[in-house]
C-alpha positions in Angstrom: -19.4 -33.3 4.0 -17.3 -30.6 5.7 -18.1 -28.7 9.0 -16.5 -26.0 10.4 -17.4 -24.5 13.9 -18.9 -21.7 14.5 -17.1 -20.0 16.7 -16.0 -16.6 16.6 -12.7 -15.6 18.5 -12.4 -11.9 20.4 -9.6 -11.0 18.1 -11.4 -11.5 15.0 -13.3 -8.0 16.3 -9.6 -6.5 17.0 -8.9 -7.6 13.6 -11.8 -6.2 11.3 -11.8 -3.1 13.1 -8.1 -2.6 12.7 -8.1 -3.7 8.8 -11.5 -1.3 8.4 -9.5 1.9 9.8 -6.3 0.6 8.6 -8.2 1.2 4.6 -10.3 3.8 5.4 -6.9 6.2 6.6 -5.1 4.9 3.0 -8.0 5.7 0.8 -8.4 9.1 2.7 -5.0 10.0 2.0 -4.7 9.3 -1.1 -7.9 10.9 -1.7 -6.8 14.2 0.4 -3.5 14.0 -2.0 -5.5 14.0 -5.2 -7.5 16.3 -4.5 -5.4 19.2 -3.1 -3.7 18.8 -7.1 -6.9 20.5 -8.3 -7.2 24.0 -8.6 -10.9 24.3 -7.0 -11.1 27.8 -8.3 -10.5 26.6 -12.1 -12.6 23.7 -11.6 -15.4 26.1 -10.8 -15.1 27.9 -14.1 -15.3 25.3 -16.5 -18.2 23.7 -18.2 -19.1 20.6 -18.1 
């Protein structure tokens, strides 16, 4: 059998908050990217 310990370092917060924001801001700019190629006023007219 294999234990680990439970212990949970400070940084381990830095860390998960800075890889969280870190994809959130890459996902929203590609996003924002991809979206400002569509023409919202064409996308309006067709049928779907």
């Amino acid at each position: 059998m294999l234990r680990f310990a439970k212990v949970i370092q400070p940084m381990s917060y830095v860390y998960s908050i800075l890889i969280t924001v870190g994809f959130t801001l890459i996902v929203n700019i590609v996003t924002y990217f991809a979206l400002k190629k569509i023409n919202m006023i064409e996308s309006l007219k067709s049928v779907e």
